[in-house]
VEXMITOR-411023 format. One line per 4 residues: number of its first residue (from 1); their letters; for each residue x negated, y negated, z negated of N, C-alpha, C. Coordinates in steps of 0.1 Angstrom, whole numbers. Example, Ala and Ser with C-alpha at 12.3 -4.5 7.8 and 13.67 -1.06 7.14 Angstrom:
residues 2
1	AS	-132:57:-78:-123:45:-78:-132:33:-78; -128:22:-71:-137:11:-71:-129:0:-79
//
This chain:
residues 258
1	XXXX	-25:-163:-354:-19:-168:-341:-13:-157:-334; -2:-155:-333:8:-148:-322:6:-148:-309; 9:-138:-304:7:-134:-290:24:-144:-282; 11:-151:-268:20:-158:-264:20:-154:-245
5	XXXX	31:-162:-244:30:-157:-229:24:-169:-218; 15:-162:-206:9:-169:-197:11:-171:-183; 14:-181:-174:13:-176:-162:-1:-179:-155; -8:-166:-148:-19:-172:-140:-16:-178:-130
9	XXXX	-27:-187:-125:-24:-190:-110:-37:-183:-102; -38:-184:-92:-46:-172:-87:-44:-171:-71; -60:-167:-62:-60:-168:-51:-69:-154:-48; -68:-153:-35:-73:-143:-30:-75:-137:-12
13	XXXX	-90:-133:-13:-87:-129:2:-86:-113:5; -77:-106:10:-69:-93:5:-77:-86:12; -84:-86:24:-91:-80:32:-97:-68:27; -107:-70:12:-110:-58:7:-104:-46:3
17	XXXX	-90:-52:-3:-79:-44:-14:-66:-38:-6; -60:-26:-14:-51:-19:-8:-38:-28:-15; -35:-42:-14:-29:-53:-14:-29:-55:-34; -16:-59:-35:-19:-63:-52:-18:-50:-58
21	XXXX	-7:-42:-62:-3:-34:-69:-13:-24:-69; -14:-19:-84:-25:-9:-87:-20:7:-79; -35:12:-75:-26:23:-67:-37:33:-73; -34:48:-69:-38:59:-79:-56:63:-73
25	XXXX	-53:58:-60:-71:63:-57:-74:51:-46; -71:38:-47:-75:28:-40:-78:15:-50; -84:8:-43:-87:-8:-52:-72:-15:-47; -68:-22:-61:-59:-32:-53:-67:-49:-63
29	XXXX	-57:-57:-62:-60:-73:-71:-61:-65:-84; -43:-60:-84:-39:-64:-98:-52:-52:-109; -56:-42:-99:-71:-32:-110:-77:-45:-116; -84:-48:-106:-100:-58:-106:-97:-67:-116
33	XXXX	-81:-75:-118:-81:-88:-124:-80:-79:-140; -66:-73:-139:-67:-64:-156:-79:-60:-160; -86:-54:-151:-100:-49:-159:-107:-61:-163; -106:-75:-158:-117:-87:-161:-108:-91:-170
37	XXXX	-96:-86:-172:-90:-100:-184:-90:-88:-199; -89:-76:-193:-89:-68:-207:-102:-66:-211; -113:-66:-208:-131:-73:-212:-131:-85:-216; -124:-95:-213:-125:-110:-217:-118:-108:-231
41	XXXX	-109:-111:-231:-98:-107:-240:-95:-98:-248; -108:-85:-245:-107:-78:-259:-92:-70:-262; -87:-70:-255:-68:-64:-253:-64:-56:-241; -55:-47:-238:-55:-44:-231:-37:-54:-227
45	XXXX	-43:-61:-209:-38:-70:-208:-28:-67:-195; -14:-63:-192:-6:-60:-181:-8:-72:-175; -8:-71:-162:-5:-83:-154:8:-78:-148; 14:-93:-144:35:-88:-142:32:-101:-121
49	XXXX	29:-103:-115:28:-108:-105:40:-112:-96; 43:-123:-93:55:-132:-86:59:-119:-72; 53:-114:-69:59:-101:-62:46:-90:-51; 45:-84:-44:33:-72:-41:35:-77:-27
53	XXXX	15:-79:-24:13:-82:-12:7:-69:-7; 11:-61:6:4:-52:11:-11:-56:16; -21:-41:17:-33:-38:18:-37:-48:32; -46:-59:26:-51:-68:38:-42:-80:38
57	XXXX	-31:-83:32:-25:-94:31:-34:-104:21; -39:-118:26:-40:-128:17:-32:-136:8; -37:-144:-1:-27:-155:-12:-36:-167:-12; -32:-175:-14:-35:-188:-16:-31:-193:-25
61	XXXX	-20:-189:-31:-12:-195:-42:-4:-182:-47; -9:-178:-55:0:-165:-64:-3:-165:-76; 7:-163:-86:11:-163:-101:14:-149:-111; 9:-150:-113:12:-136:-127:12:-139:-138
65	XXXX	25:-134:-147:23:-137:-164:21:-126:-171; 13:-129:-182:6:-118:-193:7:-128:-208; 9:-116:-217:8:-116:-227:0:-115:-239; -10:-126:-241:-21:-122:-250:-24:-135:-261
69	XXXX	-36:-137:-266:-36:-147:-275:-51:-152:-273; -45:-170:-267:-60:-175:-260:-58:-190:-269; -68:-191:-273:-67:-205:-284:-66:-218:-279; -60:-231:-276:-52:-239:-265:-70:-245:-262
73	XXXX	-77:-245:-270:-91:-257:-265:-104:-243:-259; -96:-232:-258:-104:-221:-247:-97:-218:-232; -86:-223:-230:-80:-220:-220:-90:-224:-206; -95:-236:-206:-103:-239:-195:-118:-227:-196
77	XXXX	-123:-222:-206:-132:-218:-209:-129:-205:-206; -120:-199:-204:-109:-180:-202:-113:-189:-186; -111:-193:-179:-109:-200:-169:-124:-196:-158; -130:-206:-166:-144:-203:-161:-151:-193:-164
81	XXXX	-149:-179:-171:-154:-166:-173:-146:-159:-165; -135:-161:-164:-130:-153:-154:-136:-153:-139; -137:-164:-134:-137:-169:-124:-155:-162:-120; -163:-164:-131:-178:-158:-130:-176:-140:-132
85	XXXX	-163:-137:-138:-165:-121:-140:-159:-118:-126; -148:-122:-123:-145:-115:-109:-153:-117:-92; -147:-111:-87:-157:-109:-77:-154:-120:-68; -163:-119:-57:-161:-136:-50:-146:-138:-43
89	XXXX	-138:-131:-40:-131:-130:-27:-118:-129:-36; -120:-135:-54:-109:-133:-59:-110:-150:-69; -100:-160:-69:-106:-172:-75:-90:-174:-91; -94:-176:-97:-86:-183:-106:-86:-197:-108
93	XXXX	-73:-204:-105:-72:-220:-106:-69:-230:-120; -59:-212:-127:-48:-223:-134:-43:-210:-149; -45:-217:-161:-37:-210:-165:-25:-216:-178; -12:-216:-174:-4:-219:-185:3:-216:-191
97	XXXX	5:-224:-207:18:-213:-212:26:-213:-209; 38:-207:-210:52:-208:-205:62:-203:-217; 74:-202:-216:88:-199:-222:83:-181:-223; 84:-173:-239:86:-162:-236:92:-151:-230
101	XXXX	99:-156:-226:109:-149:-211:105:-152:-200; 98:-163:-197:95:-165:-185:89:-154:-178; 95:-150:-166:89:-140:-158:82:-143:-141; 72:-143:-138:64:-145:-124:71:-140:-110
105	XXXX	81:-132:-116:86:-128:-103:101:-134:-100; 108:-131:-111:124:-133:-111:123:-148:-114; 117:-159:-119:113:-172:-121:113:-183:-107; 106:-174:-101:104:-181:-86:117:-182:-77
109	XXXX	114:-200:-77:129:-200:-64:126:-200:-52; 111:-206:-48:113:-197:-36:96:-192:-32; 95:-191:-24:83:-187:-16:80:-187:-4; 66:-189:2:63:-198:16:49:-187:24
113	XXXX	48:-180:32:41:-172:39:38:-177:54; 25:-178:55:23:-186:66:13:-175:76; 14:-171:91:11:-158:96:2:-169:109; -11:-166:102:-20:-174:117:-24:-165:128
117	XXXX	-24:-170:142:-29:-167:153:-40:-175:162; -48:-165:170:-56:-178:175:-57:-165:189; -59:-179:200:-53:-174:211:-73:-180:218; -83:-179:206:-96:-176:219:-102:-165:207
121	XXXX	-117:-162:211:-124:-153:202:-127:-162:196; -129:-159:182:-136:-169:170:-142:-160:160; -159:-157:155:-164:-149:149:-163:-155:132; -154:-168:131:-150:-176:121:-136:-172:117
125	XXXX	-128:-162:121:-113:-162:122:-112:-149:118; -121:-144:123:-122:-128:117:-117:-118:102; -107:-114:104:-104:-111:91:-93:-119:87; -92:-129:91:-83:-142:88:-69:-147:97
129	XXXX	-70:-141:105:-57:-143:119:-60:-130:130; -46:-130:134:-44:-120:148:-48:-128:157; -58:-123:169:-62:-127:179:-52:-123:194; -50:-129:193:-38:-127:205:-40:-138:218
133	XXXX	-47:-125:234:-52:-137:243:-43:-139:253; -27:-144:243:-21:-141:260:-6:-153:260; -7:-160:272:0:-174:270:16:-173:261; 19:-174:251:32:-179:241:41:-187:245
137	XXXX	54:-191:250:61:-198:245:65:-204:236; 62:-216:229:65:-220:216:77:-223:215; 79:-230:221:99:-235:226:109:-231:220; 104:-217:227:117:-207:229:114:-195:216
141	XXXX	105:-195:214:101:-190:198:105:-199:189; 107:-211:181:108:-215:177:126:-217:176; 131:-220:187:146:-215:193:153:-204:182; 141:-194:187:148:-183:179:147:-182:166
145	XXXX	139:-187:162:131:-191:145:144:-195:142; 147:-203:142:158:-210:139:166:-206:136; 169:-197:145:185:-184:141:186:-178:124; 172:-175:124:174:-174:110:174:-176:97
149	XXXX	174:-190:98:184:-199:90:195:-192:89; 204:-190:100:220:-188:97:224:-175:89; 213:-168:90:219:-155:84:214:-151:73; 216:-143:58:211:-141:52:209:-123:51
153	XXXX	216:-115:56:212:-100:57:198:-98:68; 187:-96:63:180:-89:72:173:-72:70; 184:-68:73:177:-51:74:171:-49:81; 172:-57:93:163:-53:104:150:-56:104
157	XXXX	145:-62:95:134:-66:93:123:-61:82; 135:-49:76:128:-44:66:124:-33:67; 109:-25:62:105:-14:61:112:-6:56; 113:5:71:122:20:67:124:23:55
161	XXXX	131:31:51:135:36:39:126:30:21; 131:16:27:130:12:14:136:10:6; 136:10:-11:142:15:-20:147:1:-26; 151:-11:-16:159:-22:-25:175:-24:-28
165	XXXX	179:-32:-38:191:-32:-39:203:-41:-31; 191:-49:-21:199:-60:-16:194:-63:-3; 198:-67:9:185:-71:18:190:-84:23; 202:-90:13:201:-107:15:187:-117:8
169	XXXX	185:-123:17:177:-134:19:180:-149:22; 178:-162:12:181:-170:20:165:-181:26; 167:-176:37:152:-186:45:157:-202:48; 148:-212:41:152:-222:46:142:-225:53
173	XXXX	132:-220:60:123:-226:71:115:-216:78; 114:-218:89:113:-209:100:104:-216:111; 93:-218:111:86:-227:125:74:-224:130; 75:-222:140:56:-221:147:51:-240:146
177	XXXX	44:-237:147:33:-254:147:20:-247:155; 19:-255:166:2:-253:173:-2:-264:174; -14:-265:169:-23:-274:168:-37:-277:172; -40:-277:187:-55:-274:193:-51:-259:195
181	XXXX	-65:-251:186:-67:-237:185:-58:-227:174; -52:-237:162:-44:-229:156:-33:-231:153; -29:-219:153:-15:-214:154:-7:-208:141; 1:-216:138:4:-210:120:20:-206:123
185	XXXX	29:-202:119:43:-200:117:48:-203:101; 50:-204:97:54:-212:84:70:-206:79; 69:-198:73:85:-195:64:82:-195:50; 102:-197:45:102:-202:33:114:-192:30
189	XXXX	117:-188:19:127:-181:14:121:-179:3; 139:-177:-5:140:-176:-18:133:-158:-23; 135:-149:-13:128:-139:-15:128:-130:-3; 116:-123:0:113:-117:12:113:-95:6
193	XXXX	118:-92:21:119:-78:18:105:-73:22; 99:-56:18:88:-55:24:85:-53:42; 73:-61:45:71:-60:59:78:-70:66; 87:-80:58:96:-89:67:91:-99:73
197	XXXX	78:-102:69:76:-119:76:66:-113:89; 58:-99:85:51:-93:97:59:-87:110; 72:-84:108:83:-72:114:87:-93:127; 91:-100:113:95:-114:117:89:-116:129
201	XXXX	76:-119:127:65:-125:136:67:-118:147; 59:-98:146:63:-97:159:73:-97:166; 84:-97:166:99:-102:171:95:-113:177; 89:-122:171:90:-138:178:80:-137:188
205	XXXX	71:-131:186:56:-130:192:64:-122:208; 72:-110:208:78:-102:221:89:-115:228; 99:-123:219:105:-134:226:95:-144:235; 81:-148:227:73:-157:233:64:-151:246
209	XXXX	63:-141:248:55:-135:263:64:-132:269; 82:-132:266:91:-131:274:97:-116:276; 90:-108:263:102:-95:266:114:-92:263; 116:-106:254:131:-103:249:133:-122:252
213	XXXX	148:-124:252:150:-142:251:154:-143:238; 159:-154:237:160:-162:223:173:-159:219; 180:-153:224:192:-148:219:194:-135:213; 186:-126:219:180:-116:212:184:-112:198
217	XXXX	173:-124:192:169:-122:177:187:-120:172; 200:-131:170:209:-128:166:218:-113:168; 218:-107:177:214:-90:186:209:-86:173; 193:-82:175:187:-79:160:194:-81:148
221	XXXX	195:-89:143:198:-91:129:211:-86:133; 223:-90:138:232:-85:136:235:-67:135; 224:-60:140:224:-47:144:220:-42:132; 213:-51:118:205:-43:109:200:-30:115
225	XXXX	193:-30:121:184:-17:130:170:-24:131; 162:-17:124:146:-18:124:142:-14:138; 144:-6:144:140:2:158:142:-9:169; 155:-20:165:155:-31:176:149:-43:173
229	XXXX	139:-46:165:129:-59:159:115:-54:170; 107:-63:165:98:-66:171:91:-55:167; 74:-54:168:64:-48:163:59:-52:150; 51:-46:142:51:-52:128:32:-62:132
233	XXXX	30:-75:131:16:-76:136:8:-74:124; -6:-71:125:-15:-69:117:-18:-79:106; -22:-73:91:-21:-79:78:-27:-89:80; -37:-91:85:-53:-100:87:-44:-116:81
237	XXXX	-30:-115:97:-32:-135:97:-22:-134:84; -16:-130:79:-2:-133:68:-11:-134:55; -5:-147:49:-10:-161:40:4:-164:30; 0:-156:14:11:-161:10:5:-177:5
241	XXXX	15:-185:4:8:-198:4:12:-205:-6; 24:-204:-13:32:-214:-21:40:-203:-30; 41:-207:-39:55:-203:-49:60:-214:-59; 70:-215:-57:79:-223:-70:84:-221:-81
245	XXXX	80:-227:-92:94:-221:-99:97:-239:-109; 106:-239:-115:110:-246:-122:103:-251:-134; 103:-266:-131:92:-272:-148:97:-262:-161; 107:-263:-164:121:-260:-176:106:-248:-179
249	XXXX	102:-237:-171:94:-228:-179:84:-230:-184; 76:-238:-180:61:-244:-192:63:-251:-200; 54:-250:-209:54:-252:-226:43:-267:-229; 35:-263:-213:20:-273:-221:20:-287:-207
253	XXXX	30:-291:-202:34:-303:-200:20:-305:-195; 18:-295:-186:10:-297:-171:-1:-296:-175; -8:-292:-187:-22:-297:-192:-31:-286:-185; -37:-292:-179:-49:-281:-172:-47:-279:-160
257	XX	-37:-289:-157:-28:-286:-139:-39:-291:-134; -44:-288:-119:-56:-288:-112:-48:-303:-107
//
C-alpha cells in the first residue's frame, strides 16, 4: 500500500504553546502533534498546516495535511490513539484523504477568526477573552468594520517588517455581535496577514471608547502605516474558528465526517 495524502482536522487551546510553528527552544502544536503521529505511525511524519497561529492564539477548527500510509478500516482507530496520546488542551476530530496535491494551506478559500471580549470579571474566561472594563460603542465600531469590506490592501494592519509577497486581502465579513456578557467580532477572509485580525480589533476597540471616529479606519488603511492602526490586543480572546476549502479535494466522500 502506497503512501497517501491526509488532511487533519484538529483543535486546540494555544494558551500553553509558542503558537503552531515548531520553534528552536519553545513548545509549539505543530512539535507535540509530529511527535504523537511519528510514534503512532512508526514514520517520521511532516505536518503542512492551513496557515501559523501566534503564541497564545486558539483554533477551533484547523487542518493540516501529511503524508503517510493508514489502512481505510484504522482511520477512526489513528483517531482515537491520537486523541489518548496527545495532551488534553489538544483534540483531533477528523481525518481524510484527499487529492495528492492537495495542500492545507493554498487549498483554503477562506477563513473565519473570531476575537472575544468580556466587559465584567469572569474566573471562567480566563485565558479565553480580553477583559476590557470600559463602556464600547458598538454602532460606530461596527460602522467602521464595514469599511473593510471595501478595501483589499492592508499594510496597515500588518506586522512590521514582514517578509510577505502581497498584503491584498479580500474580507467578506467584518462584525461585533454582543450578546448579554459576550462579546465576539467575527471576520472572514480569503487570507489574513500576521497580527491582522489583533492590529484589526485594537483599531476598532480605540474607535469604540471614542479615540478615533469611524472614519478614521479609511485614513488608516489608506495610509498603509502600521504606526496609525490601533494597538495590537492580547492573544488570549483570538479564535481561529472555520476554514474552507472545496469538496473537489477529498477522495473518501465524507466518510468519517463528524
Amino acid at each position: 500500500m502506497g503512501s497517501k495524502r491526509y488532511f487533519l482536522e484538529f483543535s486546540y487551546a494555544g494558551s500553553a504553546y509558542h503558537g503552531w510553528q515548531r520553534q528552536p527552544n519553545a513548545i509549539s502544536v505543530q512539535e507535540v502533534m509530529e511527535d504523537a503521529l511519528n510514534t503512532l505511525l512508526k514514520q517520521i511524519t511532516p505536518l503542512t498546516a492551513a496557515g501559523r497561529t501566534d503564541t497564545g492564539v486558539h483554533a477551533r477548527q484547523m487542518f493540516a495535511h501529511f503524508d503517510g500510509v493508514i489502512y481505510e478500516n484504522d482511520r477512526k482507530g489513528l483517531i482515537f490513539r491520537l486523541n489518548q496520546f496527545l495532551p488534553q488542551d489538544i483534540a483531533i476530530q477528523n481525518i481524510r484523504e484527499v487529492h495528492s496535491e492537495a495542500h492545507a494551506r493554498y487549498d483554503a478559500l477562506n477563513r473565519t477568526y473570531e476575537y472575544h471580549l468580556n466587559d465584567i470579571k469572569s474566573p471562567f474566561k480566563q485565558g479565553l477573552s480580553y477583559s476590557l472594563y470600559q463602556p464600547l460603542d458598538f454602532d460606530t465600531m461596527n460602522i467602521a468594520a464595514s469599511l473593510l469590506l471595501e478595501y483589499e490592501d492592508f499594510e496597515c494592519f500588518s506586522k512590521s517588517n514582514t517578509d510577505v509577497k502581497t498584503f491584498l486581502c479580500d474580507i467578506t465579513k467584518a462584525i461585533w455581535e454582543k450578546n448579554g456578557n459576550k462579546i465576539v467580532f467575527t471576520i472572514t477572509a480569503n487570507r489574513f496577514l500576521r497580527n491582522m485580525v489583533r492590529a484589526i480589533v485594537g483599531t476598532l476597540i480605540e474607535i469604540g471608547l471614542g479615540k478615533k471616529n469611524s472614519t478614521h479606519m479609511r485614513q488608516i488603511i489608506q495610509s498603509k502605516n502600521r504606526s496609525l492602526a490601533g494597538y495590537s490586543v492580547p492573544a488570549e480572546g483570538l479564535f481561529l474558528t472555520q476554514i474552507n476549502y472545496p469538496n473537489s479535494i477529498y477522495l473518501d466522500n465524507g466518510k468519517g465526517k463528524r
